[in-house]
Backbone as CSV, one residue per row, in Angstrom:
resi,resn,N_x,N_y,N_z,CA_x,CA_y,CA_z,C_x,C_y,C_z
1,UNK,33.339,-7.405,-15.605,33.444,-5.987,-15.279,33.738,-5.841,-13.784
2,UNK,34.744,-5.319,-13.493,35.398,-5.313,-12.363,34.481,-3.836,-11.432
3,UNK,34.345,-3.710,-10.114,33.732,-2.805,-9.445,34.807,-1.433,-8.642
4,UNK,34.318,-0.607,-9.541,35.417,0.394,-9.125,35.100,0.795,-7.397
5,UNK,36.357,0.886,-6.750,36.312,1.501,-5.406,36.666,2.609,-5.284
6,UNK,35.538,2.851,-4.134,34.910,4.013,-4.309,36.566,5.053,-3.062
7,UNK,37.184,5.936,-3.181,38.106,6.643,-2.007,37.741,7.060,-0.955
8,UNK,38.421,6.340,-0.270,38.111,7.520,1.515,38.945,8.477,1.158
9,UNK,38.195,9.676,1.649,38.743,10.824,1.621,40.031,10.828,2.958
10,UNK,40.698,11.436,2.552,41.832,11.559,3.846,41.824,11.952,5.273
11,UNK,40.823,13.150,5.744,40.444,13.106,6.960,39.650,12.279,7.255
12,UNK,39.273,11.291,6.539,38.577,10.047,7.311,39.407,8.964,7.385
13,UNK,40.837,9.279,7.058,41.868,8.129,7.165,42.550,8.943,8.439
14,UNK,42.714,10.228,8.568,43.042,10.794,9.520,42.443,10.712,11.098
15,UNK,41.256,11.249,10.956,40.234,10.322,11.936,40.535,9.163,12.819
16,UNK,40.060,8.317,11.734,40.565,7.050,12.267,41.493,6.495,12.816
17,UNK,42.936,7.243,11.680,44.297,7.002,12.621,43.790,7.388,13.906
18,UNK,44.092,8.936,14.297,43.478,9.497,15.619,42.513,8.095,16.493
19,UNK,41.685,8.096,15.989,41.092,7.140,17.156,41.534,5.543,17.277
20,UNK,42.148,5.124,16.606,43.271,3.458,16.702,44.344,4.375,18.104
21,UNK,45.090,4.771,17.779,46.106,5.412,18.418,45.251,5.892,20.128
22,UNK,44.390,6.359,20.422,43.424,6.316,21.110,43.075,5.243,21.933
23,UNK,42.731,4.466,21.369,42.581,3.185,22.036,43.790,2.417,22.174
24,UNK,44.485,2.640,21.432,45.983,1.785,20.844,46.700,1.940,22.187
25,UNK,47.172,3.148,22.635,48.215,3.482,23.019,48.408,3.103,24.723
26,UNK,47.000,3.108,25.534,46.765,2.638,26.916,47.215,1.001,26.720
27,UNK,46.572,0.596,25.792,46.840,-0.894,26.126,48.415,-1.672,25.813
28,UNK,48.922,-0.745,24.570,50.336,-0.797,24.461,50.906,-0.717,26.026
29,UNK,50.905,0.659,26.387,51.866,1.101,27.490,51.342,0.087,28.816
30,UNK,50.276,-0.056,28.769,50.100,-1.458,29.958,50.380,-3.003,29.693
31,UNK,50.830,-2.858,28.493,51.881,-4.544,27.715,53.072,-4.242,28.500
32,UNK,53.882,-2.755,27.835,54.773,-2.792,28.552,55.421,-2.699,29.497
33,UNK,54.805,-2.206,30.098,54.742,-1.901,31.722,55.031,-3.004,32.711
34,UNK,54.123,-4.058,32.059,53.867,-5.250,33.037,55.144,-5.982,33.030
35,UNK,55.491,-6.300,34.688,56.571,-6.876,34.649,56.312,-8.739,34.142
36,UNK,56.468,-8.843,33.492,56.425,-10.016,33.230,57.610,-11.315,33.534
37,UNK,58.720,-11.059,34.060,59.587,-11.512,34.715,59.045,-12.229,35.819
38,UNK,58.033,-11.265,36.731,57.380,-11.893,38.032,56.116,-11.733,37.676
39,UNK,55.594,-11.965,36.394,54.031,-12.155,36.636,53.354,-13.418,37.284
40,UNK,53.637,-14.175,37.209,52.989,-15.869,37.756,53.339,-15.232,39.204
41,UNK,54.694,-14.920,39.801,54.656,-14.334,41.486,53.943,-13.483,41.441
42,UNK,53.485,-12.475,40.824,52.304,-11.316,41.393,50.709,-11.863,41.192
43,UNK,50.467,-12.792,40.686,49.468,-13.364,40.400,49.065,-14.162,41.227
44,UNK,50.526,-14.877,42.127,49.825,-16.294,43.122,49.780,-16.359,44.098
45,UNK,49.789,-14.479,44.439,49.784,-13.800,45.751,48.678,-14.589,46.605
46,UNK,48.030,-14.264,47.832,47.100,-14.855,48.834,45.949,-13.871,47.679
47,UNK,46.278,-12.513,48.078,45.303,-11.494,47.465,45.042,-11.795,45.997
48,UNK,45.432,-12.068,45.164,45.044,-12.223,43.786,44.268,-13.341,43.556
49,UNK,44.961,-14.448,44.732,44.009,-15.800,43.982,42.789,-15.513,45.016
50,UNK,42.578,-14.895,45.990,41.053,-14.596,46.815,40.426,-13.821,45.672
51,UNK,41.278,-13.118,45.162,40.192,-11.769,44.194,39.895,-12.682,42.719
52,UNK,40.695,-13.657,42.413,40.376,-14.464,41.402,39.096,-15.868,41.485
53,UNK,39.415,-16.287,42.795,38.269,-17.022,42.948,37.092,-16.697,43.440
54,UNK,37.015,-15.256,44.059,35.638,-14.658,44.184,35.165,-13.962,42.581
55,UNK,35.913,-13.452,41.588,35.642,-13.230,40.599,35.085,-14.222,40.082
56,UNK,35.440,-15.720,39.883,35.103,-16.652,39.249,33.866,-17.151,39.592
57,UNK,33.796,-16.953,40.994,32.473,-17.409,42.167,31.208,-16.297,41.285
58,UNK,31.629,-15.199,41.734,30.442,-14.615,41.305,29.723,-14.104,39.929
59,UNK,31.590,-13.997,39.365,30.860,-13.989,37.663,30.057,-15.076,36.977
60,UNK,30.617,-16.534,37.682,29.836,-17.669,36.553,28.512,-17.671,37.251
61,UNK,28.215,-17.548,38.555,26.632,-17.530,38.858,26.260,-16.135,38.615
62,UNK,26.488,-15.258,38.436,25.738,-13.969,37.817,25.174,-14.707,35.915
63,UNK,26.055,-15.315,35.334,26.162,-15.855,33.860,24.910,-16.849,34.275
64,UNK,25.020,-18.043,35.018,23.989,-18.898,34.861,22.580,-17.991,35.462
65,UNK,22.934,-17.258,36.211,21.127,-16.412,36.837,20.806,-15.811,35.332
66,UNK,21.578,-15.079,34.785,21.169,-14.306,33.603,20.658,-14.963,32.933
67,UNK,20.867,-16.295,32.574,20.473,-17.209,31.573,19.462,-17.726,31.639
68,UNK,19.087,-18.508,33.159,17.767,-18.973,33.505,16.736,-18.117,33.312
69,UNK,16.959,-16.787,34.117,15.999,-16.002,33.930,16.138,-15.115,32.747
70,UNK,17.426,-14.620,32.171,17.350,-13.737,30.998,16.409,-14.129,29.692
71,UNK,16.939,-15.613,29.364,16.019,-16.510,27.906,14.767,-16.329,28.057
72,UNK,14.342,-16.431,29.235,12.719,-16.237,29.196,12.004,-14.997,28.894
73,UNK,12.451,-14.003,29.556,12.706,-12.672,29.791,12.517,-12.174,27.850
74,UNK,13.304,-12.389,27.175,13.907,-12.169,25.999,12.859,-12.947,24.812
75,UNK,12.418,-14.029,25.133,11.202,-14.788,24.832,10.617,-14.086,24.670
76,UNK,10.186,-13.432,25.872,8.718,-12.720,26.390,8.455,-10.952,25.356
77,UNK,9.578,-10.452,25.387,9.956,-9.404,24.619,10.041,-9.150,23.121
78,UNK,10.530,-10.957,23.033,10.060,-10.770,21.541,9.111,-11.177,20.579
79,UNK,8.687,-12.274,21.547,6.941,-12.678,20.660,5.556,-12.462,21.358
80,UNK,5.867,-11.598,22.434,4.369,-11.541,23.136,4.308,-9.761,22.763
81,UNK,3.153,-9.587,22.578,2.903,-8.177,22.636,1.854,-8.086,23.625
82,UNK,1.821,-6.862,24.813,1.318,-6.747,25.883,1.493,-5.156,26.023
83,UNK,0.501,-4.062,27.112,0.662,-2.932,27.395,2.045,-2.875,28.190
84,UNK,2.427,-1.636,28.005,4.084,-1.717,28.927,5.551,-2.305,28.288
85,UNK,5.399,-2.825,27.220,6.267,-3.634,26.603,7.610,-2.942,26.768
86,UNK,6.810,-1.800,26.023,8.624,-0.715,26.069,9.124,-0.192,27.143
87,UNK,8.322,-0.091,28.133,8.524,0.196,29.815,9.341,-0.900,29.765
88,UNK,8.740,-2.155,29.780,9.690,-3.314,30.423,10.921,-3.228,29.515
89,UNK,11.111,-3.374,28.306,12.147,-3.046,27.956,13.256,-2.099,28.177
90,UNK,12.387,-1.092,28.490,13.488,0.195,28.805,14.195,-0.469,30.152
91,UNK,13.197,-0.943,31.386,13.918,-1.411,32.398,14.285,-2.034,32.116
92,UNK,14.633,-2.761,31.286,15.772,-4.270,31.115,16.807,-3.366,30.689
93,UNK,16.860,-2.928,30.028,18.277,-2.077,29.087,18.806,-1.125,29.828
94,UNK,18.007,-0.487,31.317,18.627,1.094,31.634,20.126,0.566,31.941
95,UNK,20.393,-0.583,32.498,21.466,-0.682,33.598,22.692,-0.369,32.443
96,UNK,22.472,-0.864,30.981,23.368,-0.366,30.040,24.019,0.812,30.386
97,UNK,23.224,2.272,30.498,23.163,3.254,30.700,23.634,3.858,31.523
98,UNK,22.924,3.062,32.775,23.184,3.831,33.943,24.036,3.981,34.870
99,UNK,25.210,4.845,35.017,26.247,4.789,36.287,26.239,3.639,36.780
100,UNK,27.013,2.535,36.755,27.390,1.509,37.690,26.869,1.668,39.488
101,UNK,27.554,3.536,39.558,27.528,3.475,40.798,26.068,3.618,41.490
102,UNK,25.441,4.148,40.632,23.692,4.577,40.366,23.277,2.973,40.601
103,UNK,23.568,2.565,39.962,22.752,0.822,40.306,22.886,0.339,41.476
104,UNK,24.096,0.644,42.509,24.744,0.102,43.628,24.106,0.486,44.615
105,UNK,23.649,1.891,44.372,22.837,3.046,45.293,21.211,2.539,45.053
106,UNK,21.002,2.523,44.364,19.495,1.759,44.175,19.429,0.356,44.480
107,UNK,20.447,-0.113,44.362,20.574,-1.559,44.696,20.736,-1.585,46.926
108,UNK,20.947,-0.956,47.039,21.102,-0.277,48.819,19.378,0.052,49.202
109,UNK,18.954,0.581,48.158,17.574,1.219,48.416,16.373,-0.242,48.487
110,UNK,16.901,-1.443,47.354,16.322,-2.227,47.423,16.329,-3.433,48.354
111,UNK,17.845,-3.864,48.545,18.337,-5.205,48.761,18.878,-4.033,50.272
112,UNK,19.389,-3.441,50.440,20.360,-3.106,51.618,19.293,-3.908,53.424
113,UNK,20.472,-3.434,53.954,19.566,-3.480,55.832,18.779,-2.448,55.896
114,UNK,18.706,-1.439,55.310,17.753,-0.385,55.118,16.617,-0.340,54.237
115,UNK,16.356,-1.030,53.651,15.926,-1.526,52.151,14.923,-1.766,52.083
116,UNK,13.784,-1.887,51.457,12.646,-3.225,50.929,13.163,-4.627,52.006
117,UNK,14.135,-4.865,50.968,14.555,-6.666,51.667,14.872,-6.609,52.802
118,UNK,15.675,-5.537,53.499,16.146,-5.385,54.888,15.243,-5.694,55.827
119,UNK,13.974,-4.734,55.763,13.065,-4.300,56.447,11.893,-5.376,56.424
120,UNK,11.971,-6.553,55.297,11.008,-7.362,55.216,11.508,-9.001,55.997
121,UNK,13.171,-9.047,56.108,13.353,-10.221,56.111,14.885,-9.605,57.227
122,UNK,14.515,-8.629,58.035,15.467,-8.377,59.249,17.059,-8.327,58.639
123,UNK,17.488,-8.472,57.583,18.661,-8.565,57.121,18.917,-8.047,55.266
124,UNK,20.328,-7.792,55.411,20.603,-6.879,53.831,21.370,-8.105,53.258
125,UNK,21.675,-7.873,51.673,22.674,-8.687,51.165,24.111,-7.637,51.085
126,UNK,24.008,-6.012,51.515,25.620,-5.624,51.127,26.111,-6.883,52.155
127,UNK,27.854,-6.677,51.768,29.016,-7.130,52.434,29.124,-8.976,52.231
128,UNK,27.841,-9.365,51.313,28.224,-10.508,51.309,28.543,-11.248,49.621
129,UNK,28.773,-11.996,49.662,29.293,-13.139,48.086,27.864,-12.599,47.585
130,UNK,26.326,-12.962,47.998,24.839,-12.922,47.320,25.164,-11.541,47.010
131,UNK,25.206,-10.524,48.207,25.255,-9.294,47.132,26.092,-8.687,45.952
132,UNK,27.219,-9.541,45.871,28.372,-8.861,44.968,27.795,-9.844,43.499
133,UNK,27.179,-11.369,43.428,26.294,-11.809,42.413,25.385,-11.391,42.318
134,UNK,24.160,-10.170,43.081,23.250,-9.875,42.594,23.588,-8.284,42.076
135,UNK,24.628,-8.062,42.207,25.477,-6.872,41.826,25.759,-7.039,40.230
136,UNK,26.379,-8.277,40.250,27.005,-8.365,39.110,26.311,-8.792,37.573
137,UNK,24.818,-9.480,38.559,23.517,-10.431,37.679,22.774,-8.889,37.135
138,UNK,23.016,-7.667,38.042,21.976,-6.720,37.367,22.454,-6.245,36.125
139,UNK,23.885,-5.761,36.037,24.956,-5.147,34.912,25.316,-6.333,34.001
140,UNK,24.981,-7.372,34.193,25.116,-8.348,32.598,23.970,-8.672,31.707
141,UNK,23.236,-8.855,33.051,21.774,-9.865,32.508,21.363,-9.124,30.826
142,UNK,21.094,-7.436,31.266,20.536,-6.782,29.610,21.547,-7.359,28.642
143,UNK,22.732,-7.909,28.936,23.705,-8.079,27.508,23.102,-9.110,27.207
144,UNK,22.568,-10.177,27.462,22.212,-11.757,27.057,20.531,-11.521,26.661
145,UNK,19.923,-10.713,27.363,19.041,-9.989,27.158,18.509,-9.741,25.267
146,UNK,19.633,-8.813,25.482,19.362,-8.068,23.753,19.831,-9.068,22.776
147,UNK,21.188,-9.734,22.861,21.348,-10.482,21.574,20.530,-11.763,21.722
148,UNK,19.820,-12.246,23.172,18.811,-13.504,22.366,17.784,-13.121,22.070
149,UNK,16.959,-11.971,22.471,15.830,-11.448,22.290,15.852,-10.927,20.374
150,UNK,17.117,-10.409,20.011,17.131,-10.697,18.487,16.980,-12.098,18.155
151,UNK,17.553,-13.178,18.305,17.601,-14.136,17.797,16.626,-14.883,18.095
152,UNK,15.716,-14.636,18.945,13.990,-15.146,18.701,13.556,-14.203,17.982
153,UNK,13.134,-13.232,17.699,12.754,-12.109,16.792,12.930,-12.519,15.473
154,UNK,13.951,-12.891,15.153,14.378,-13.790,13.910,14.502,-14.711,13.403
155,UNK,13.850,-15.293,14.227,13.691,-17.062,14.334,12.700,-17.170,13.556
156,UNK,12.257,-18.314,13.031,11.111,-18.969,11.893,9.932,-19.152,12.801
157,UNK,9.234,-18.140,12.876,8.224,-18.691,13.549,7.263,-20.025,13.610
158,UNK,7.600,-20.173,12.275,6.777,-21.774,11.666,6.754,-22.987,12.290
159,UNK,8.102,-22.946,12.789,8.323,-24.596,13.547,8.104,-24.267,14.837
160,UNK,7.186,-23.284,15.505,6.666,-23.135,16.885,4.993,-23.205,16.309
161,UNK,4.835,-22.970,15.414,3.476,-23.345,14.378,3.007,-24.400,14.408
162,UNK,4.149,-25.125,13.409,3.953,-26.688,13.402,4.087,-27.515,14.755
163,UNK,5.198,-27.103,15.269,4.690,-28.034,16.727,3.515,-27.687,17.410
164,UNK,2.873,-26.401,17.336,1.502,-26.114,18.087,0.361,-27.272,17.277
165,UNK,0.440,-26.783,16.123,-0.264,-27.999,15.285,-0.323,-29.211,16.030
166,UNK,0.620,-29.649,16.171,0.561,-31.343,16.497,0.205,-31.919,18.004
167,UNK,0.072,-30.691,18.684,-0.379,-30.947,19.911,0.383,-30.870,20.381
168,UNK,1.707,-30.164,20.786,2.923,-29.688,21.535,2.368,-28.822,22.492
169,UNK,2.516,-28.981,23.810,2.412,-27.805,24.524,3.310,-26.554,24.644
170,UNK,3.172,-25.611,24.583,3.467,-24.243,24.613,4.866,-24.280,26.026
171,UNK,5.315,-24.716,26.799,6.006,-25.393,27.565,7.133,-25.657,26.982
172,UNK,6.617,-27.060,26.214,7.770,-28.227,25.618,8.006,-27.172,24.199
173,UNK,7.009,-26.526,23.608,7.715,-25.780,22.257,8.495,-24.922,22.701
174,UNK,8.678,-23.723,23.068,9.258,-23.095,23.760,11.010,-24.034,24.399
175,UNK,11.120,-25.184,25.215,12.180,-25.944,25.227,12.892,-26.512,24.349
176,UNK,11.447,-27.139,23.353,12.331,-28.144,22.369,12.303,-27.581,21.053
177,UNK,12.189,-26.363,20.583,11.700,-26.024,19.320,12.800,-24.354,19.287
178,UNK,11.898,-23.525,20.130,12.318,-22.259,20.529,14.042,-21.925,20.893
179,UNK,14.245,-22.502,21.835,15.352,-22.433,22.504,16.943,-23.169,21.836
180,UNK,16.242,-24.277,21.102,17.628,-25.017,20.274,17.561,-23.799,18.714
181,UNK,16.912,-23.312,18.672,16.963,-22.605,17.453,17.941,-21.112,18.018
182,UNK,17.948,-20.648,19.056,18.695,-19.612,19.248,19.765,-19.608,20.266
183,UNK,20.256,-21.206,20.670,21.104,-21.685,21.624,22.277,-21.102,20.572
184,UNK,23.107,-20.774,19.456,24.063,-19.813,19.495,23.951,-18.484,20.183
185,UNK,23.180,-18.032,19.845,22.721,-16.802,20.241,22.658,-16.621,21.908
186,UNK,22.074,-18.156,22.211,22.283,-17.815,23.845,23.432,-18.036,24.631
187,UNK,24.291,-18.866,24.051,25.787,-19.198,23.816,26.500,-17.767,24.188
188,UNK,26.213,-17.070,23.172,27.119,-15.829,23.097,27.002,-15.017,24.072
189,UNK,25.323,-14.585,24.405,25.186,-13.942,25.651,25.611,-14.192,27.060
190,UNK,25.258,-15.412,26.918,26.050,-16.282,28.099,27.574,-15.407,28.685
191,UNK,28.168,-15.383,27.195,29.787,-15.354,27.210,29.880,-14.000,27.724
192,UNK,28.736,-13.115,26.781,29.282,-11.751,26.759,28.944,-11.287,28.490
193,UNK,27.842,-11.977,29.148,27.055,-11.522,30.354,28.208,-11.996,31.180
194,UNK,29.195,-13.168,31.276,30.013,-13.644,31.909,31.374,-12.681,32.076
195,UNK,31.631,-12.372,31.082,32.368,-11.277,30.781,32.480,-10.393,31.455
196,UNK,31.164,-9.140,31.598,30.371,-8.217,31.752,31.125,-8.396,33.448
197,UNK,29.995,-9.726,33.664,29.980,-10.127,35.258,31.657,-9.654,36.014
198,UNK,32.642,-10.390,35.234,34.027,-10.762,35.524,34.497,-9.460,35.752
199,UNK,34.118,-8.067,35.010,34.713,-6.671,34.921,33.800,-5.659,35.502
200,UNK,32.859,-6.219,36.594,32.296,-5.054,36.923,33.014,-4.624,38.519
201,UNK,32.518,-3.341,38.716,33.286,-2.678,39.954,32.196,-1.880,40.479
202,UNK,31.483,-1.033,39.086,30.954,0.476,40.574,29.983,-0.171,41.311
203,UNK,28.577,-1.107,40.580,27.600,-1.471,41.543,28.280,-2.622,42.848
204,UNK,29.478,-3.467,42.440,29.707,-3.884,43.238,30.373,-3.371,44.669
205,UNK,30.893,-2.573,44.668,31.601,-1.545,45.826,30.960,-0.805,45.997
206,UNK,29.778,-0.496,45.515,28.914,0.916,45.700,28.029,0.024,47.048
207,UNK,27.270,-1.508,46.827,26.527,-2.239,46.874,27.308,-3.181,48.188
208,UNK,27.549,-3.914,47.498,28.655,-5.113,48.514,29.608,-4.812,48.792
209,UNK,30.252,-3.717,48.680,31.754,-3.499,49.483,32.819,-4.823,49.097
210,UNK,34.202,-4.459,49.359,35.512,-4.705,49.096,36.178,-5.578,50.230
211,UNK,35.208,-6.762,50.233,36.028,-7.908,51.642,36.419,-8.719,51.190
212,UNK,37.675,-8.947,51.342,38.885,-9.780,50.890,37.877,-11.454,50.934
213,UNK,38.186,-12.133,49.907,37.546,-13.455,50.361,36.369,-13.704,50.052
214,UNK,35.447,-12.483,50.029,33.818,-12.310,50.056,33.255,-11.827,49.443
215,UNK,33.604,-10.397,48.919,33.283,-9.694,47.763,33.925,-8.613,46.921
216,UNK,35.552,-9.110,47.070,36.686,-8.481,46.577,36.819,-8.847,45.533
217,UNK,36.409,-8.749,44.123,36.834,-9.369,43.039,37.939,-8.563,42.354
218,UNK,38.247,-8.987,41.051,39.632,-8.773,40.592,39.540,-7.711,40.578
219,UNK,38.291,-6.589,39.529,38.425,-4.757,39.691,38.832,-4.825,40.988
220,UNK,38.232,-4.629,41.824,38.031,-4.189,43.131,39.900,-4.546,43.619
221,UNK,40.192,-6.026,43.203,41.621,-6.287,43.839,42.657,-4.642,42.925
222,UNK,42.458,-4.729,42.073,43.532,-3.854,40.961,43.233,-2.242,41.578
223,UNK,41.951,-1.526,42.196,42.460,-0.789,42.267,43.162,-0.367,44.112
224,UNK,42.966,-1.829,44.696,43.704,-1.446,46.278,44.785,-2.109,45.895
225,UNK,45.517,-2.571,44.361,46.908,-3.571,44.841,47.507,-1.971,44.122
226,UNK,47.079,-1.023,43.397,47.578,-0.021,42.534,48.295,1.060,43.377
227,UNK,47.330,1.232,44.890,48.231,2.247,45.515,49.028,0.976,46.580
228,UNK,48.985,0.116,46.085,50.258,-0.627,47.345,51.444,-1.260,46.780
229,UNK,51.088,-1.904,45.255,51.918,-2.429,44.490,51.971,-2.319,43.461
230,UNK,52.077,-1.615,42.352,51.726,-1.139,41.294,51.925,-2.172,40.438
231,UNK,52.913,-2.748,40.724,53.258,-4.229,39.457,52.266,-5.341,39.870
232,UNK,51.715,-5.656,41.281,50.639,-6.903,41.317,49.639,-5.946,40.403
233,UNK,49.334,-4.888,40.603,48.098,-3.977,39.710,47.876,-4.004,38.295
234,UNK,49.635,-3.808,37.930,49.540,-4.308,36.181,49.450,-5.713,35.907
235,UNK,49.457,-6.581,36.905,49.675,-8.017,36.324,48.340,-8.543,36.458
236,UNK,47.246,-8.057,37.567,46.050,-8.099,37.233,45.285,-7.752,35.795
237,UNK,45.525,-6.028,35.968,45.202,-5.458,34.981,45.541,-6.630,33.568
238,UNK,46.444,-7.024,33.616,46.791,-7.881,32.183,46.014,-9.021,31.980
239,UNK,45.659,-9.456,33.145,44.811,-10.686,33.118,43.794,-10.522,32.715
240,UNK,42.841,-9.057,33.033,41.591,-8.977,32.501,41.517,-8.405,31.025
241,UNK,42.996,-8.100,30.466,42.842,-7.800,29.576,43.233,-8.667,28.762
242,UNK,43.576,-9.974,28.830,43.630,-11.230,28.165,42.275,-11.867,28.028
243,UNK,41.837,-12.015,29.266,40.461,-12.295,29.511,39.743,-12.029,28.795
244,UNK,39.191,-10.803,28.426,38.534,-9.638,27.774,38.764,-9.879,25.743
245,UNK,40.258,-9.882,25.575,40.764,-10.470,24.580,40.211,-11.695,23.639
246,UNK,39.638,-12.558,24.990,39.814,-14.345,24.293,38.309,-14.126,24.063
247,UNK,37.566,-13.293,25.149,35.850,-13.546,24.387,35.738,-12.657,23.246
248,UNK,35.991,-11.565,23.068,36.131,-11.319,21.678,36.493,-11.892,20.445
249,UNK,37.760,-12.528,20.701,38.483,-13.537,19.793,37.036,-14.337,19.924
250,UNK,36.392,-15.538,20.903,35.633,-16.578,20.454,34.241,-15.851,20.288
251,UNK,33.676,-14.630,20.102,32.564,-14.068,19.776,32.971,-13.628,18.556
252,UNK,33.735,-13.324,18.051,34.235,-12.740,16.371,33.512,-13.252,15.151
253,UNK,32.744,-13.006,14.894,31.773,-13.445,13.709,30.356,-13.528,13.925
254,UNK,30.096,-13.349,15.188,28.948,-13.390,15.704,28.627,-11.528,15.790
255,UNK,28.999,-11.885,16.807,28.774,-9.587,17.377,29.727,-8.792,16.270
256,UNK,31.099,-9.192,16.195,31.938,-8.559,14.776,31.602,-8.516,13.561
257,UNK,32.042,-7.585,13.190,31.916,-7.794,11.427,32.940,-8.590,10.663
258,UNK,33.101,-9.728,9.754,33.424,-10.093,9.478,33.586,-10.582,7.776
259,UNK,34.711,-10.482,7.309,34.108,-10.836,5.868,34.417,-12.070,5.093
């Protein structure tokens, strides 16, 4: 007996068109746009490869800070119950939320020469590489955050059981038990927080400012190459949208739906 399917009604095929076309149509017209004749020359500018290797600089150590400290973090959230829990949670998750540029400005209030840190240790992190990674470590970290903090949540609690049983310390279970059980999961966050890191702009310019070399990354390069060169701008722009492209493509079955 075969399972009859069930009809979408037509304004929900309508809809949808509407919103494909929506999303569709920016990324079309910035395919075509891009000169691709001279993309490798607009790319191997002085300025692109400074804004590419400070991107790279600060996105992969924003990815490894998230990780060291995020897994634990995410641990802690999902098998300890304590007063405040959802406080701490909420602060792990606001930065989701909150204005980029809002983080940059609070991030001035904390870290600046004016700051907490300023005022305790005679000096700020704006204008330097540390501040544009602790810029970039605040706006990823919740992504690696939430999907490993599911995947301990869902984990078998049993074989952190049985190793307690046998005289495992709480330490080594947690390393050797805990952590290989949701290393996809931390895999992915990794990717997605790296990601995150690679495409952020407001806290970083709000925060660390736009110095060529130091804390100019690729956003930051695309929107000063846009009023000077519009084609180095799209050939950036294309890069992050390849970029952007390939972790989706290698996260697809994980965060996607898939059938």
């Amino acid at each position: 007996m075969t399972r009859a399917r069930s009809r979408t009604p037509v304004l929900v095929h309508l809809g949808a068109g509407v919103a494909v076309l929506l999303l569709a149509i920016p990324l079309l017209a910035l395919l075509v746009d891009v000169p691709w004749v001279s993309l490798i020359e607009l790319l191997s500018t002085r300025d692109s490869l400074d804004a590419l290797r400070v991107s790279l600089i600060v996105s992969l150590l924003a990815a490894a800070i998230s990780v060291v400290l995020g897994v634990p973090l995410a641990y802690l959230l999902a098998r300890s119950y304590f007063p405040g829990r959802g406080i701490l949670r909420a602060i792990v998750t606001v930065p989701l939320v909150l204005p980029p540029v809002v983080t940059g400005v609070a991030l001035l209030s904390g870290f600046g020469r004016q700051g907490w840190f300023g005022r305790l240790f005679g000096t700020g992190l704006p204008l330097t590489t540390a501040g544009a990674v602790l810029a970039a470590t605040i706006v990823s970290m919740p992504f690696l955050v939430i999907s490993v903090e599911g995947a301990f949540r869902s984990g078998d609690g049993r074989l952190e059981l049985m190793a307690s049983s046998l005289g495992v310390g709480p330490l080594e279970t947690f390393w050797r038990v805990s952590v290989p059980v949701a290393r996809p999961a931390i895999v992915a966050g990794a990717v997605l927080a790296w990601a995150r890191a690679l495409g952020e702009f407001g806290a970083t310019i709000t925060f660390a400012g736009s110095v060529q070399g130091v804390t100019r990354t690729l956003p930051l390069e695309v929107v000063l190459a846009y009023e000077q060169n519009t084609d180095r701008a799209l050939a950036l722009s294309v890069l992050l949208l390849a970029i952007s492209l390939a972790v989706l493509i290698a996260l697809r079955g994980r965060f996607l739906p898939s059938r």
